[in-house]
C-alpha positions in Angstrom: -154.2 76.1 34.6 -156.5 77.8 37.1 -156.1 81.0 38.8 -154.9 81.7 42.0 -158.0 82.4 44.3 -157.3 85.3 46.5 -159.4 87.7 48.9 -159.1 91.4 48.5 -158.6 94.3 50.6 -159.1 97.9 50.5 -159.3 100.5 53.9 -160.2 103.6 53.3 -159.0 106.9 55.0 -161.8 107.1 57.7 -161.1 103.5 58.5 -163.7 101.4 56.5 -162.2 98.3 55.5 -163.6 96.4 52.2 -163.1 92.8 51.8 -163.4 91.5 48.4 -163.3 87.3 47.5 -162.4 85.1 47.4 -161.7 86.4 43.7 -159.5 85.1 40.9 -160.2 88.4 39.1 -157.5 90.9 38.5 -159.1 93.7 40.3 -156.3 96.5 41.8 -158.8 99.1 43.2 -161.8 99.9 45.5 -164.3 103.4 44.8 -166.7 104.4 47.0 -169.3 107.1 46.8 -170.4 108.6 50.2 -173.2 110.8 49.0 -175.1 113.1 51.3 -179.3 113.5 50.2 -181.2 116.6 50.8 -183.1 114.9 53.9 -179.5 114.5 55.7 -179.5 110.6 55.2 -176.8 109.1 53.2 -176.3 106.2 50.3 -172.9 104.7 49.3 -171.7 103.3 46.4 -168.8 101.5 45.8 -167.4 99.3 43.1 -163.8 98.0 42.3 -161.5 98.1 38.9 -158.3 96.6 36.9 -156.6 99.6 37.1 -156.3 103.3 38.9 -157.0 105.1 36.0 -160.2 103.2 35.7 -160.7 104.0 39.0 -160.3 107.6 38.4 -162.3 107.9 35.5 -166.0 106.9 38.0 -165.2 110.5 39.3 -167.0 111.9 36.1 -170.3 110.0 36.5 -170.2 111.1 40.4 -170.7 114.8 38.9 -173.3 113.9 37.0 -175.4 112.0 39.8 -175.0 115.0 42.2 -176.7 116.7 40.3 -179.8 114.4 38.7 -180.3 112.8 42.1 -180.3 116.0 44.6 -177.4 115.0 46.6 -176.3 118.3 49.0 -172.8 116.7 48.9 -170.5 113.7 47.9 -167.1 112.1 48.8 -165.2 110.5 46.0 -162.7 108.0 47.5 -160.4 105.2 45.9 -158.1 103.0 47.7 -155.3 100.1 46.3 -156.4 96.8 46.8 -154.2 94.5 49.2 -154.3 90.5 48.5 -154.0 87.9 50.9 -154.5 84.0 50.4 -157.8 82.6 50.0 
């Protein structure tokens, strides 16, 4: 039996909304890196997980990156994922 195909959705507090899919994959959250580089420009990462806690635990790394990479600042963000019907 195949999965149910599905697309993804996440929107995040300043109003950025993600779209994920379509996707058969269990994902259940969206985390996005909003880093800020010593020149004033910025890069984002983002990525998605099975579960919150997984979610949560990309924090760490973010720590880490700040300081190897030079960033002046960073905003750590997760959202739930909503589905809808591919």
């Amino acid at each position: 039996m195949s999965k149910k195909r599905r697309y993804l959705t996440a929107t995040m507090p300043d109003g950025y909304v993600k779209r994920i899919g379509p996707t058969a994959d269990t994902f259940t959250h969206y985390w996005r890196i909003v880093a800020t580089l010593e020149n004033g420009k910025t890069e984002v990462f983002w990525g998605h997980t099975r579960s919150l806690a997984e979610a949560r635990r990309k924090r760490a790394p973010a720590d880490e990156a700040a300081r190897s990479r030079g960033w002046t600042s960073f905003i750590f963000e997760i959202a739930e994922l909503s589905e809808e019907p591919a």
